[in-house]
C-alpha positions as CSV (number, residue, x, y, z in Angstrom):
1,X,-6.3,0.2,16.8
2,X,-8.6,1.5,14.5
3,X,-9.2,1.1,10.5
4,X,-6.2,1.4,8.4
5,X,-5.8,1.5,4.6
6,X,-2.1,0.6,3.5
7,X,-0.8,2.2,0.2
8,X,2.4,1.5,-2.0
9,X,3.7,3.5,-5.2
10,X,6.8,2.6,-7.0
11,X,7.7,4.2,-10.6
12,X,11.1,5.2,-12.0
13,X,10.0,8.3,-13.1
14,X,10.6,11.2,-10.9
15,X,8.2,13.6,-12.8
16,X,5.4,10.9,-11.4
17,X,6.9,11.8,-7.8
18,X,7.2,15.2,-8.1
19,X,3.3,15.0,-9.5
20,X,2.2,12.8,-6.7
21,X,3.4,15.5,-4.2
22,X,1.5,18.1,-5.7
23,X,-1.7,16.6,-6.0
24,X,-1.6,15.5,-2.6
25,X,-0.4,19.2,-1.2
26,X,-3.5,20.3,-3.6
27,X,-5.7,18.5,-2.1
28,X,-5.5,18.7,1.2
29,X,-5.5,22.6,0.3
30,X,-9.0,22.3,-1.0
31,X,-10.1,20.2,2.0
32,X,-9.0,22.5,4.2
33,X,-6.2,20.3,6.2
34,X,-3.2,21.2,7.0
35,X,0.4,19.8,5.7
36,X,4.1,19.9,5.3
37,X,6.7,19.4,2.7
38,X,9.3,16.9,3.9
39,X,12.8,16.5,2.1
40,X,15.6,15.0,4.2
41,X,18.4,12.7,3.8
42,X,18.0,9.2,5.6
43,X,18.8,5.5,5.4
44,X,16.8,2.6,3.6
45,X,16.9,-0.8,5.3
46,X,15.4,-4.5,5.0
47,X,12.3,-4.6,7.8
48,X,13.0,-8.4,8.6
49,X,10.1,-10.4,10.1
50,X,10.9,-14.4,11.5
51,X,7.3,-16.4,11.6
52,X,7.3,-20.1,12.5
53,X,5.5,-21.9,9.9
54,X,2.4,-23.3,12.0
55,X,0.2,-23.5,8.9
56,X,0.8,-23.9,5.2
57,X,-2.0,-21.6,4.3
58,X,-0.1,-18.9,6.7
59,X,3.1,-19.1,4.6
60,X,0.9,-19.1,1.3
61,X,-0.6,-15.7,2.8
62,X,2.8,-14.3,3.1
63,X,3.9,-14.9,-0.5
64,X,0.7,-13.6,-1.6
65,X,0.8,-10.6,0.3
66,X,4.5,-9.5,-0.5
67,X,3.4,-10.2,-4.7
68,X,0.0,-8.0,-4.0
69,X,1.7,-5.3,-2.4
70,X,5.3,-5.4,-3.8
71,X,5.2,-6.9,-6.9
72,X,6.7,-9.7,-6.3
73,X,9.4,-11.4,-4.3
74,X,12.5,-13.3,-4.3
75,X,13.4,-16.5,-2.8
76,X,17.1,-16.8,-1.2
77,X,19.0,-18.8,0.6
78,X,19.9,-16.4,3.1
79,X,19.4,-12.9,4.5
80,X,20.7,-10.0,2.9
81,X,20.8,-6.7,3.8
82,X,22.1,-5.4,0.9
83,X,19.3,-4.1,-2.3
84,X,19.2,-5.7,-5.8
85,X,19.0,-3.2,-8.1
86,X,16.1,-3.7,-9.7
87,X,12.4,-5.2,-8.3
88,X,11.1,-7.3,-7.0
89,X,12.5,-5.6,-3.9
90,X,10.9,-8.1,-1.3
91,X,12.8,-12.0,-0.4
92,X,11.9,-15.3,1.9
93,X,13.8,-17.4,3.4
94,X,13.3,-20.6,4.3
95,X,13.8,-22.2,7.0
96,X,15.7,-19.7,9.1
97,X,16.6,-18.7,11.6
98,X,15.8,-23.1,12.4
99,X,13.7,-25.6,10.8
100,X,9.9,-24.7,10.4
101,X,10.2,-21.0,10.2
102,X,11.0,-18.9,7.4
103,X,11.7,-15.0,7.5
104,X,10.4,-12.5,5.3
105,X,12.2,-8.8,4.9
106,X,10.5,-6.0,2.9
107,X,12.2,-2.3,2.4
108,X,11.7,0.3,4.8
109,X,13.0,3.6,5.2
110,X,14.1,5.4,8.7
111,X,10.8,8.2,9.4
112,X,12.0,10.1,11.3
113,X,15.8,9.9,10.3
114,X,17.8,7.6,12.6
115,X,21.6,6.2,11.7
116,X,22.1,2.4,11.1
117,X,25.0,0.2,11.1
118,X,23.2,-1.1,7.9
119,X,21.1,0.3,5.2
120,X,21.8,2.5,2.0
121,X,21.6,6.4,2.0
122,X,18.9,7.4,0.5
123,X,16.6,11.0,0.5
124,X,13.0,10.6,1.7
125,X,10.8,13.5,-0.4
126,X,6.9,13.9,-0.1
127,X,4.2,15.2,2.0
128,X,2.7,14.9,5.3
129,X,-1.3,15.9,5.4
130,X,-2.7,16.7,8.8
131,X,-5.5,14.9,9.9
132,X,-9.0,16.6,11.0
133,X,-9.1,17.8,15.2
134,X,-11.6,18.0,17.4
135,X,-11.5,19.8,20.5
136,X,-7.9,20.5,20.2
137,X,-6.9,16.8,19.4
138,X,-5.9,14.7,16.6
139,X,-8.9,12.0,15.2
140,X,-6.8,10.0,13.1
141,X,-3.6,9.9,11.7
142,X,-1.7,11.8,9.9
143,X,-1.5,10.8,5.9
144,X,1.6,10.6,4.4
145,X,2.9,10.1,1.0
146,X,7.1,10.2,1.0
147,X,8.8,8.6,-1.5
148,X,12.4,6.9,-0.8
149,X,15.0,5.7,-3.7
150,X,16.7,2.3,-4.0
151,X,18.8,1.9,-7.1
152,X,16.5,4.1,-10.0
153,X,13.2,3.4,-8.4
154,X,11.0,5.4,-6.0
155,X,9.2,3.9,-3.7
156,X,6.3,4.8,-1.2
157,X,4.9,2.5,1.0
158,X,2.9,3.3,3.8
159,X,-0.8,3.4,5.6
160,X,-3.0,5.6,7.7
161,X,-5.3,4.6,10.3
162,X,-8.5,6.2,10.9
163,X,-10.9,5.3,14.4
164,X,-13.8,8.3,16.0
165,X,-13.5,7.5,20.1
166,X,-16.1,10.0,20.4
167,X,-19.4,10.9,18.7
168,X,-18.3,14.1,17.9
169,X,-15.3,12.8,16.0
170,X,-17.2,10.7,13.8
171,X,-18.2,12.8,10.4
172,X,-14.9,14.2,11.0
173,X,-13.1,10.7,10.6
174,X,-15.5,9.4,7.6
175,X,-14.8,12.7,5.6
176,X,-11.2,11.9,6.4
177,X,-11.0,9.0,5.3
178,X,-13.0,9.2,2.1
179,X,-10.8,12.0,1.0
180,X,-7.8,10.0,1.8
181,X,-9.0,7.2,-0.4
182,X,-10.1,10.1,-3.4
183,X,-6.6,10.9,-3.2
184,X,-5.3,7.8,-3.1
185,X,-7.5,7.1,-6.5
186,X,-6.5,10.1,-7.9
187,X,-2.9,9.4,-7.4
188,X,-3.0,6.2,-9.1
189,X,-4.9,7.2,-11.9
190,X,-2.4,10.3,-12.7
191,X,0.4,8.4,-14.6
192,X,1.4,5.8,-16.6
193,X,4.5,5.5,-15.1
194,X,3.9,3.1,-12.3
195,X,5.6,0.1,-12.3
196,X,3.1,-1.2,-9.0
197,X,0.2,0.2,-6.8
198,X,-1.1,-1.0,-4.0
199,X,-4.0,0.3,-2.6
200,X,-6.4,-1.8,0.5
201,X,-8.7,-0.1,2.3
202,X,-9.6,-2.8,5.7
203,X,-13.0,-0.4,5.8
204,X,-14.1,-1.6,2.0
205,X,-14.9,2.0,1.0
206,X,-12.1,2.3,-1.7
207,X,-13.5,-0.3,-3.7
208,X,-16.9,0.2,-3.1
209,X,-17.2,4.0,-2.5
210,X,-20.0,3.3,-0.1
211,X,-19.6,5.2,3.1
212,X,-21.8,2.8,5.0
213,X,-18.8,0.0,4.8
214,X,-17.0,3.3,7.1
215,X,-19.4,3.3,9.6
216,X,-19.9,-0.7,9.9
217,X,-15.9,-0.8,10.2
218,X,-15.8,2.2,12.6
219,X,-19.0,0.7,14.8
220,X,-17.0,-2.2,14.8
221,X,-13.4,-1.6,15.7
222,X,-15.1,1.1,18.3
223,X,-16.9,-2.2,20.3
224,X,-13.9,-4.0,20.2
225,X,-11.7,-0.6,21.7
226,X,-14.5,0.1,24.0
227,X,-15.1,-3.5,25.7
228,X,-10.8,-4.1,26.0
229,X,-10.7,-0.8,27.2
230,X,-13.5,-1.0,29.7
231,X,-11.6,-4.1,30.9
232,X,-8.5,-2.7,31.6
233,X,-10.1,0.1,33.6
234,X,-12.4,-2.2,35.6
235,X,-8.9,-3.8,36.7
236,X,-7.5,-0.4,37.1
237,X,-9.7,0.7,39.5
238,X,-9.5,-2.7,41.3
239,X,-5.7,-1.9,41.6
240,X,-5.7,2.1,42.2
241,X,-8.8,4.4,41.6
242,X,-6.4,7.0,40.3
243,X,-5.3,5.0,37.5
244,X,-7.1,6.4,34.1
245,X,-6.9,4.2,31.0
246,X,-6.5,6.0,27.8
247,X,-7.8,5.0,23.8
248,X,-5.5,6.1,21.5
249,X,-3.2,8.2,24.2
250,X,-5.8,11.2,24.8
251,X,-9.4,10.1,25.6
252,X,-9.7,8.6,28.7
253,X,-11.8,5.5,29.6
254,X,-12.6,6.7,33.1
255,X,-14.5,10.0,32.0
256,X,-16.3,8.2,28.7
257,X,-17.8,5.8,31.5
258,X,-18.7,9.0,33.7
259,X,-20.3,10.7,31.0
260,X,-22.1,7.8,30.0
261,X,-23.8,7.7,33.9
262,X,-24.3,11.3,33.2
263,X,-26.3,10.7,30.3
264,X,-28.2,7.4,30.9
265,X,-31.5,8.2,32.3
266,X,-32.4,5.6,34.7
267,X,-36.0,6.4,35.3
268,X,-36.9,6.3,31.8
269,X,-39.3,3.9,30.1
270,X,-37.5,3.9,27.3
271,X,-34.1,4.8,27.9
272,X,-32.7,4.4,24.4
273,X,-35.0,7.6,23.0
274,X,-32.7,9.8,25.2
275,X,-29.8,9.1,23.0
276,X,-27.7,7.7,25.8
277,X,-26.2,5.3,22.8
278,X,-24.0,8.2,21.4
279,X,-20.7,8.0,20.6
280,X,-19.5,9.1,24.1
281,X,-19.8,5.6,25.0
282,X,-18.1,4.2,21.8
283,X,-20.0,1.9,20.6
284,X,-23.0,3.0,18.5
285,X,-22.1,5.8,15.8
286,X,-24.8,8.5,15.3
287,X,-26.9,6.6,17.9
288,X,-27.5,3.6,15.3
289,X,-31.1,3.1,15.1
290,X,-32.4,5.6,17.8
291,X,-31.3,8.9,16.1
């Protein structure tokens, strides 16, 4: 869960690649984060999905996606696992695997490296940035740019999701992500060379560079993650008091609800001027309107 912005690169230049990596290495030297080189032999596939065709307008969505964010697509009359040589990359069938469904395959590439019956060898090359801690943890994804071959062309196509779960990780995440989407800018603005980009932010801020559509998205997603998460923990400790619920695999929903008894002052006659709305309770960022 949390706000995700979804990239894709493709050129058949390598200088373009080899660029790429440096300016991302560069700039995550200048902000301070951390990163790694990658370069490793590993195996591009097909990443097949089946949907059943409940709505036209679905299926439209589908072919409109894969030209927005590929290129293009083929149609075919069957699966194939094996790459054209030249874009678009992409294919539909339809109806298949049965009447009424269709199936849609894009490439992938195997991160970390795993051996398939099925696939082309290929050598994954880029850069992995580290993403901002707090308190010891992780606030958000890593970043990643690597770049795979099929045929002559390099391809990247990836995303990085960025969510606070606490108040304290929230300039943190909105610096994150606005450098993410600077580099992303930068990136496509460096060469020539391209033959697609891709580039959607789901918070709005690449398009707009206003960092209020960041907080809207992360108040947001943050009362969604906070009320299903709640949930589950109110069933939890129906079940077994022990059992802890945890957002995003380290921040417990059991000690977020304990803090926020810790902090709400009962007795108050105005509760909400004792900032017991921040972000320990996920669901106001900065205290909204009582900071």
């Amino acid at each position: 869960m949390g706000i995700t912005i979804h990239y894709t690169f493709m050129t058949w230049d390598p200088l373009t690649v080899a660029n790429t990596v440096r300016i991302v290495a560069e700039e995550a030297g200048k902000a301070g984060y951390g990163y790694e080189r990658v370069a490793e032999d590993t195996w591009a596939f097909y990443a097949k999905t089946i949907v059943p065709i409940h709505d036209v307008k679905d299926f439209k969505g589908t072919l409109e996606y894969l030209a927005e964010r590929y290129g293009g697509f083929r149609a075919v009359d069957r699966p194939i696992d094996e790459f054209p040589e030249n874009p678009p990359f992409p294919y539909v069938v339809l109806d298949y695997p049965e009447d009424d469904s269709y199936m849609y395959a894009t490439p992938w590439v195997s991160w970390p490296r795993r051996d398939y019956e099925y696939g082309v060898p290929t050598r994954i090359e880029g850069v992995i940035v580290d993403p901002p801690m707090v308190n010891g943890k992780p606030t958000a994804e890593s970043f990643a740019i690597l770049f795979y071959k099929i045929g002559r062309y390099y391809i990247c196509n990836g995303f990085c999701k960025t969510q606070p779960f606490t108040y304290e990780e929230v300039e943190p995440n909105i610096g994150y992500h606005v450098w993410i989407c600077s580099v992303l800018r930068r990136i496509a603005d460096s060469s020539i060379m391209w033959y697609h980009v891709y580039i959607n932010d789901e918070a709005g801020y690449y398009e707009t560079m206003d960092v209020s559509k960041i907080q809207e998205s992360f108040a947001a997603s943050s009362r969604f993650i906070w009320a299903f998460g709640s949930m589950l923990q109110d069933i939890a400790d129906r079940v077994d008091s022990s059992l802890s619920v945890e957002v995003a695999g380290t921040h417990s929903v059991k000690e977020m609800k304990r803090k926020l008894k810790e902090t709400y002052v009962e007795d108050a006659e105005e509760p909400e001027e004792h900032g017991y709305e921040r972000q320990t309770t996920l669901d106001e960022f900065g205290g909204g309107e009582n900071e």
